[in-house]
N, C-alpha and C positions, 0 to 999 in steps of 0.2 A: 138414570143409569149411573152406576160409581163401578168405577174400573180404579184399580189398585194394582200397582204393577212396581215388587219392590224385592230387594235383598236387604234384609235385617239382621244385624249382630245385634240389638238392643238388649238389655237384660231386662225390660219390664215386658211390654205382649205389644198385640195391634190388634184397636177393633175398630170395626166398623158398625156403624151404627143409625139404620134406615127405617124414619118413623115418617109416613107420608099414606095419604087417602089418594088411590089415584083413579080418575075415570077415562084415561085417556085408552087409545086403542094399541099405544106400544108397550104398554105394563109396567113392570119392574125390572128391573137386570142389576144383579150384581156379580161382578167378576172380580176377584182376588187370584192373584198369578204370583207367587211369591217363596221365596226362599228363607226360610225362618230357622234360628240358631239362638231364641231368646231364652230365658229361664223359665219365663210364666207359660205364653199360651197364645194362640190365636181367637179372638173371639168375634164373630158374626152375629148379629141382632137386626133381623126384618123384624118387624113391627110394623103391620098395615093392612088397611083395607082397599083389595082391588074389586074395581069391577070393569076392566076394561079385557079388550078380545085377548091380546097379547097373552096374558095371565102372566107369569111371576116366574123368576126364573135366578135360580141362584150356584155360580160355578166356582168350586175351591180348588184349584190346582197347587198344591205347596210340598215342600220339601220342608220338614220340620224334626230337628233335633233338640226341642227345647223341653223343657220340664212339665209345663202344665199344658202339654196336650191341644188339641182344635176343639172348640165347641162351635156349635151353629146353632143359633136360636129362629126359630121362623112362628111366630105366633100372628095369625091373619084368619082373616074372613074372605074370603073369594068367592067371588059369583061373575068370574068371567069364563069368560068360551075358553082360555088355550091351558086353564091348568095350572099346578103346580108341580113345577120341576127342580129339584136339587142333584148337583152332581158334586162327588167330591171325591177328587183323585189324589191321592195323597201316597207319601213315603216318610213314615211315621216310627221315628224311633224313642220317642218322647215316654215319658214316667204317666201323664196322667191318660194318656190314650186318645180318643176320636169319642166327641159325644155331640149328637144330632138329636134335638129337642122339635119334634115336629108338634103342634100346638095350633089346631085349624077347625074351622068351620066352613066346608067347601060344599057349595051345589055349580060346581063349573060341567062342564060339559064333554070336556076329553077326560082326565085323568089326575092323576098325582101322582108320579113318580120322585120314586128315592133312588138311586145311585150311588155304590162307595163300591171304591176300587183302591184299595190301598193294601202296603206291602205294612206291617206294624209289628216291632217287634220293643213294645214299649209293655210296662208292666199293667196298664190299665186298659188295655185292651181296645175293641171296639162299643160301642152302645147305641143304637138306635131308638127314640122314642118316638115313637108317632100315638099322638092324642089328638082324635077327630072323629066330628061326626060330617060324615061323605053322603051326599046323595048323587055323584054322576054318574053319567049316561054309561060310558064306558069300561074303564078298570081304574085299578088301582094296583100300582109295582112299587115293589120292593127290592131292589136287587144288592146284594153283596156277593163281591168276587173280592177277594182275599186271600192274603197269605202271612199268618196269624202264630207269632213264636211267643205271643208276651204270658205273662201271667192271668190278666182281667181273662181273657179271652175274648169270644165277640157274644154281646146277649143284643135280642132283637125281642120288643117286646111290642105288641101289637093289642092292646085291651078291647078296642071297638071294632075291629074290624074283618 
């Protein structure tokens, strides 16, 4: 688990950065709770392979006024029972926008869920990319609730699925 819980004036970014095999039955959890005012950007990097029940769970709650935007990197293999879940609630007034790089190979058993809930009134808009091949049982969501003034706009682009 990496829990980050911070207010940053910095002028370079924060990332985080989670390369680990895990078998155990409580998964992965990352939480970033934070208030960002940097120039650069916020950046999150999963990189892993689960197989534990739990499955994978990654929450971004930020306030971000800085220049280069949120990225979330999640590239993994999953073969546990609870999934992949990303939530990312954010207040985004930033130049390069919100970009979710989903990057998976999943046969779990519940689901994969995406989540963004943010207000962006940044020039780069939102972007979601989910890259995977899914074999589970159940579904697979998508959800964007938004409220979207910037230029980029929001593109959702979905090749495989």
């Amino acid at each position: 688990m990496v829990k980050l819980n911070t207010k940053s004036n910095c002028r370079s970014y924060i990332k985080v950065n989670v390369s680990t095999t895990s078998n155990g039955r409580g998964g992965i959890k990352v939480h970033l709770i934070t208030t960002l005012n940097v120039r650069s950007c916020i950046k999150v990097y999963l990189i892993t392979t689960s197989n534990g029940r739990a499955g994978i769970k990654v929450y971004l709650i930020t306030t971000s006024n800085g220049r280069g935007g949120i990225k979330v990197y999640l590239i993994t293999t999953s073969n546990g029972r609870g999934g992949i879940k990303v939530y990312i609630i954010t207040t985004s007034n930033v130049r390069g926008g919100i970009q979710f790089h989903l990057i998976t190979t999943s046969n779990v058993r519940s689901c994969i869920k995406v989540q963004v809930s943010t207000t962006s009134n940044g020039c780069g808009g939102i972007k979601i990319h989910p890259r995977t091949t899914s074999k589970v049982r159940s579904y697979k969501k998508v959800q964007v609730s938004t409220t979207s003034n910037g230029r980029g706009g929001i593109k959702l682009m979905v090749p495989t699925w």
